[in-house]
Steps between C-alpha positions, in 0.01 A plus 500: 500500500376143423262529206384169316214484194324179411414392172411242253213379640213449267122266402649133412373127463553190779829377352659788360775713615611887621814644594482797757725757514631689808657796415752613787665869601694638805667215607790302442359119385798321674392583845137432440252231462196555335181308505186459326129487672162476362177557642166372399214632559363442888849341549812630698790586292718228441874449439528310144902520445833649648840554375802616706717663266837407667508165428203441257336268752100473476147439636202388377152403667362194481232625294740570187796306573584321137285799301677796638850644404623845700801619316681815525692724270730711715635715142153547443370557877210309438359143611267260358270261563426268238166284562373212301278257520289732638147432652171719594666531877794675397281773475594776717674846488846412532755769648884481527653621835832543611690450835884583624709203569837603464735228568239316727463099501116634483352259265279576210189341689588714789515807328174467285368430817643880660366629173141362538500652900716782461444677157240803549469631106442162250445729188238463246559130383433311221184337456526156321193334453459170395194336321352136479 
């Protein structure tokens, strides 16, 4: 069974930083990707950032692209997501998901994108909240 648990998320400042935490069980990391998504409040959930483990390759939004870093530590089953520069509309539960890929030429945009549809049980979160 498929069991991931957020954390790290926390009160900061415009311009500081957080690194999340993804904690990852049942699965074997090469054959996954696995995706962060954050949801405001009155907002849909969102995909932030994707990595496919088999070749490292990534995806960020718009929205974070040059702030963001996903990472993942396969010894460690656990992925990050280390935020700076962060602003008051990063603020959001964020949630890790992850999707089956196999060997696929499914890219990491595609797959956050199955995630966001597809995934029926985000978790608890995170909540990162970010102040003026």
């Amino acid at each position: 069974e498929v069991q991931l648990v957020e954390s790290g998320g926390g009160l900061v400042q415009a311009g500081e930083s957080l690194r999340l935490s993804c904690a990852a069980s049942g699965f074997t990391f090469d054959i996954y990707a696995i995706g962060w998504f954050r949801q405001a409040p009155g907002k849909e959930r969102e995909g932030v950032s994707c990595i496919k483990s088999s070749d490292g390759s990534t995806y960020y939004a718009d929205s974070v692209k040059g702030r963001f870093t996903i990472s993942e530590d396969s010894a460690k089953n656990a992925v990050y997501l280390e935020m700076h520069s962060l602003n008051p509309e990063d603020t959001a539960v964020y949630y890790c998901a992850a999707v089956q890929v196999g060997p696929s030429m499914m890219t990491p945009a595609q797959a956050i994108n199955v995630m966001l549809h597809s995934t029926r049980d985000w978790g608890q979160g995170t909540q990162v909240t970010v102040s003026s």
